[in-house]
C-alpha positions as CSV (number, residue, x, y, z in Angstrom):
1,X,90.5,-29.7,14.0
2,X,91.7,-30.6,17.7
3,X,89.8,-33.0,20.0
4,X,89.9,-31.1,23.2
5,X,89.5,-34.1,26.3
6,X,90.3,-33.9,30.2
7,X,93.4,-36.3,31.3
8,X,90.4,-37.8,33.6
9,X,88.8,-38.6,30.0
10,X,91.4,-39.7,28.4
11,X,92.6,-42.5,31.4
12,X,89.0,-43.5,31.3
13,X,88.9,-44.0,27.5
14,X,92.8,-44.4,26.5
15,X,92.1,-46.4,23.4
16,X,89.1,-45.3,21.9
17,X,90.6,-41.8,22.1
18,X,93.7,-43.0,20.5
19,X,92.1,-45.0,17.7
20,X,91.1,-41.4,16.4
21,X,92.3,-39.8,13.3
22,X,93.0,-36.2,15.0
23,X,95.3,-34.7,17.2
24,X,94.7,-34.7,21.2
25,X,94.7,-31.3,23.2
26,X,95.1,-32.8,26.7
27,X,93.8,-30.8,29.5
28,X,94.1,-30.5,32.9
29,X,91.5,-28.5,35.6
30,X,91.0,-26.2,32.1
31,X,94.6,-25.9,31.1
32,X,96.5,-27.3,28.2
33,X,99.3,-30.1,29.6
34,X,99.6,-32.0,26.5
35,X,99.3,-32.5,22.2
36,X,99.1,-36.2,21.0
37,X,99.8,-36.4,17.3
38,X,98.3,-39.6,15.5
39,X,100.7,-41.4,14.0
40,X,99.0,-41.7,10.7
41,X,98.7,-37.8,10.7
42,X,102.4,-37.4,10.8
43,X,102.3,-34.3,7.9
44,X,99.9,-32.9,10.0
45,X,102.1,-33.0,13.3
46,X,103.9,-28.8,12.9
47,X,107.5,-28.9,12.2
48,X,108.8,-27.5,15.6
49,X,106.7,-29.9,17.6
50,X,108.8,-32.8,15.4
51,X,112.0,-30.7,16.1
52,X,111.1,-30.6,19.4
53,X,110.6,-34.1,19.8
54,X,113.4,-35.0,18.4
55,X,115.7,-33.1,20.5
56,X,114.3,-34.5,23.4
57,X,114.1,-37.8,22.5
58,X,118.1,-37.4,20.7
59,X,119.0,-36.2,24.6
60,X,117.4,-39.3,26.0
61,X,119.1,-41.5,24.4
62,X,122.6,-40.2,24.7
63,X,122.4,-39.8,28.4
64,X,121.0,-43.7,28.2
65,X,124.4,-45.0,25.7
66,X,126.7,-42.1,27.6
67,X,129.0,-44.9,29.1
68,X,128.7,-47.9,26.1
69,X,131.4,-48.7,24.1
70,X,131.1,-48.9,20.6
71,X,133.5,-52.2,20.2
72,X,131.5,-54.0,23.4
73,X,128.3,-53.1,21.5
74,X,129.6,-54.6,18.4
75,X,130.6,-57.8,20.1
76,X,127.3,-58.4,21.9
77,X,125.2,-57.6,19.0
78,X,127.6,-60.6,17.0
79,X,127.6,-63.0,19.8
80,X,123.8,-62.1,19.5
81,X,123.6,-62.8,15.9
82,X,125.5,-66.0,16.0
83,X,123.1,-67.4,19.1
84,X,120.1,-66.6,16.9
85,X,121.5,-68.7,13.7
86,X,121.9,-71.1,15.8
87,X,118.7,-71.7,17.6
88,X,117.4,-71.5,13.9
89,X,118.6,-74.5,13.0
């Protein structure tokens, strides 16, 4: 079962509505705006709301790493590495 709450509710009381065990149905002057799955609920969350999710977030981040190259990448995340052992030490 949905919990059905305002936005103006769910500003107001942000975490105890997210500390809740069922999906949000987000309104807005009486209209739906909005589903917020639980993360603990995740086989509950429909398939084409994950599909949908995912293609949004999978276009996100390519127009984010559109212009990084693969090699630079590579070489930060070593140079990265190697500063990390050493401040270990």
């Amino acid at each position: 079962m949905k919990q059905m709450i305002s936005i103006r509710e769910f500003r107001g009381e942000l975490s105890g509505v997210l500390d809740g065990k069922k999906p949000i149905l987000l309104t807005s002057h009486g209209h739906a705006k909005a589903m917020i799955y639980p993360l603990e609920a995740g086989a509950e969350v429909p398939m084409d709301v994950k599909r949908d999710a995912f293609q949004i977030l999978a276009q996100q981040i390519s127009k984010k790493t559109a212009d990084i190259d693969e090699k630079e990448m590579l070489r930060d995340f070593e140079a990265w590495r190697k500063q990390r052992r050493r401040s270990r030490r």
